[in-house]
C-alpha positions as CSV (number, residue, x, y, z in Angstrom):
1,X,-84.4,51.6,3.1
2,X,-86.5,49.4,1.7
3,X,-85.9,46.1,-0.4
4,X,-88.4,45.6,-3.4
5,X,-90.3,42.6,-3.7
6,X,-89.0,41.4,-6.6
7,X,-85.5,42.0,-5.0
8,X,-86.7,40.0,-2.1
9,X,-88.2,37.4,-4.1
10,X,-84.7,37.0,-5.8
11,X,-82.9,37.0,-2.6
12,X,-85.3,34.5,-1.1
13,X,-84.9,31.6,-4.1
14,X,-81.3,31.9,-3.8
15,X,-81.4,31.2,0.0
16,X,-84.0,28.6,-0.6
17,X,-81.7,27.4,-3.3
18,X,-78.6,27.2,-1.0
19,X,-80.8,25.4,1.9
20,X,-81.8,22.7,-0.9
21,X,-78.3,21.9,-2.1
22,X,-77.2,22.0,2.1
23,X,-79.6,19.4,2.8
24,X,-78.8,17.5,-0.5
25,X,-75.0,17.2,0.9
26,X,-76.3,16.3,4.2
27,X,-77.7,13.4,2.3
28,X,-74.5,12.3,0.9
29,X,-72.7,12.7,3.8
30,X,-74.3,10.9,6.1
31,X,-74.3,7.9,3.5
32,X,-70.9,8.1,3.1
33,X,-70.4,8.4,7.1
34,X,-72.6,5.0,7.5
35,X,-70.5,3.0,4.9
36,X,-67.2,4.4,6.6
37,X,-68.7,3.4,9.8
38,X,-69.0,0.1,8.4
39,X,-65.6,-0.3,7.2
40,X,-64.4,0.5,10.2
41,X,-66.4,-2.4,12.3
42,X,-65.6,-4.8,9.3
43,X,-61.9,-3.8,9.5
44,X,-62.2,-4.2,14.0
45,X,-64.1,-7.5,14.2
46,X,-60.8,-8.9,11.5
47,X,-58.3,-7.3,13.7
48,X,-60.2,-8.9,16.8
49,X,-60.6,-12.4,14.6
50,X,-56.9,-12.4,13.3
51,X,-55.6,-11.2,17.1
52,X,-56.9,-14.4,18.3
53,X,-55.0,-16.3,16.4
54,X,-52.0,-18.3,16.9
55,X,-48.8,-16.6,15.4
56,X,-48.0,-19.6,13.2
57,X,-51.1,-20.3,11.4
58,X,-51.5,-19.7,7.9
59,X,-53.6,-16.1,7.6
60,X,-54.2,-15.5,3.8
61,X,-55.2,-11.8,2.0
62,X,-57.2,-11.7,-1.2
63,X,-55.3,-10.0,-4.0
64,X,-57.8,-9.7,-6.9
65,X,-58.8,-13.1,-7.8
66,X,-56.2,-14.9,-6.0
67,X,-55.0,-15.3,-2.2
68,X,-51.2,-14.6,-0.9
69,X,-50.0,-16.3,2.3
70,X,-49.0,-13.5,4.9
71,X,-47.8,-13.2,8.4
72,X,-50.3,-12.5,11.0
73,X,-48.5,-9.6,11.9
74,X,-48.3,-8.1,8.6
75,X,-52.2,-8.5,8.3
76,X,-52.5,-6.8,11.9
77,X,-50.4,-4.0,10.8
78,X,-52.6,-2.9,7.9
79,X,-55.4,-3.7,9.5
80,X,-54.1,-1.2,12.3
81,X,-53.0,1.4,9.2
82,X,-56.6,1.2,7.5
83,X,-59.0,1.3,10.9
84,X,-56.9,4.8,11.5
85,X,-57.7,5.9,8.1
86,X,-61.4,5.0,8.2
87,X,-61.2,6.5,11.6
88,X,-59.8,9.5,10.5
89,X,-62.1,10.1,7.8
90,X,-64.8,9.6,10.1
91,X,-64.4,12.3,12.1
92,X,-63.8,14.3,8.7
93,X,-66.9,13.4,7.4
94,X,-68.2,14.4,10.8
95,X,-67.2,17.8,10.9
96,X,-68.5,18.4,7.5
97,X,-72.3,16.9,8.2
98,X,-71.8,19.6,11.5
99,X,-70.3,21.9,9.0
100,X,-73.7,21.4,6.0
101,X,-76.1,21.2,9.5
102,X,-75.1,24.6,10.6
103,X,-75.5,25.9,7.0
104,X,-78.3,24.8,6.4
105,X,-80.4,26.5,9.6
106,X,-78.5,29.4,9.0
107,X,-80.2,29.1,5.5
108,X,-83.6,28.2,7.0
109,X,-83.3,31.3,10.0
110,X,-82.4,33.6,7.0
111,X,-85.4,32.5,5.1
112,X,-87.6,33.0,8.0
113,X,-86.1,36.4,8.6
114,X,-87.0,37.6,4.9
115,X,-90.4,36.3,5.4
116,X,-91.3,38.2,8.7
117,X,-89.7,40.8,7.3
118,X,-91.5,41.2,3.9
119,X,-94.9,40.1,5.5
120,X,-94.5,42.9,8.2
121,X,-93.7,45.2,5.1
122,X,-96.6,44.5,3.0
């Protein structure tokens, strides 16, 4: 059985078009993964910073437009609470670039597939 060309040519833009919109959200993920990965050294080198410190000196946290006095240990705790978040999203944000990568050769092998296929048709 044989696939028309005009079939094929459908079948091939909506391939292509799936490959596009994979590497379009490979894009965005890896941006999003670099600012995460930021975070997450902004939110270590603090922890590191504030860790050094002497228990009783005065460690402040912005709120909005002002700054509240809080314990050192309070500070370390969220900081602790939002490098495991950032950590944990990470790896989320991992698994989905791995997730759009395999897509997107899957895309690209089908593509090529279609091609050597209708060429070897014609």
């Amino acid at each position: 059985m044989s696939i028309s060309n005009e079939a094929l040519q459908k079948l091939l833009r909506e391939v292509e078009t799936q490959a596009i919109a994979a590497q379009q959200q490979i894009s965005l993920v890896r941006t999003q993964q670099a600012s995460k990965q930021r975070e997450l050294r902004m939110a270590q080198l603090t922890r590191s910073e504030i860790s050094s410190l002497p228990a009783e000196t005065n460690v402040y946290e912005g709120v909005g437009k002002m700054f509240v006095a809080m314990p050192v240990a309070e500070i370390k705790g969220k900081l602790e609470g939002q490098i495991k978040e950032v950590e944990g999203e990470v790896d989320g944000l991992g698994k989905r670039l791995h997730y759009l990568e395999v897509s997107q050769k899957n895309s690209k092998d089908q593509i090529d597939r279609m091609l050597r296929g209708g060429v070897g048709a014609s």
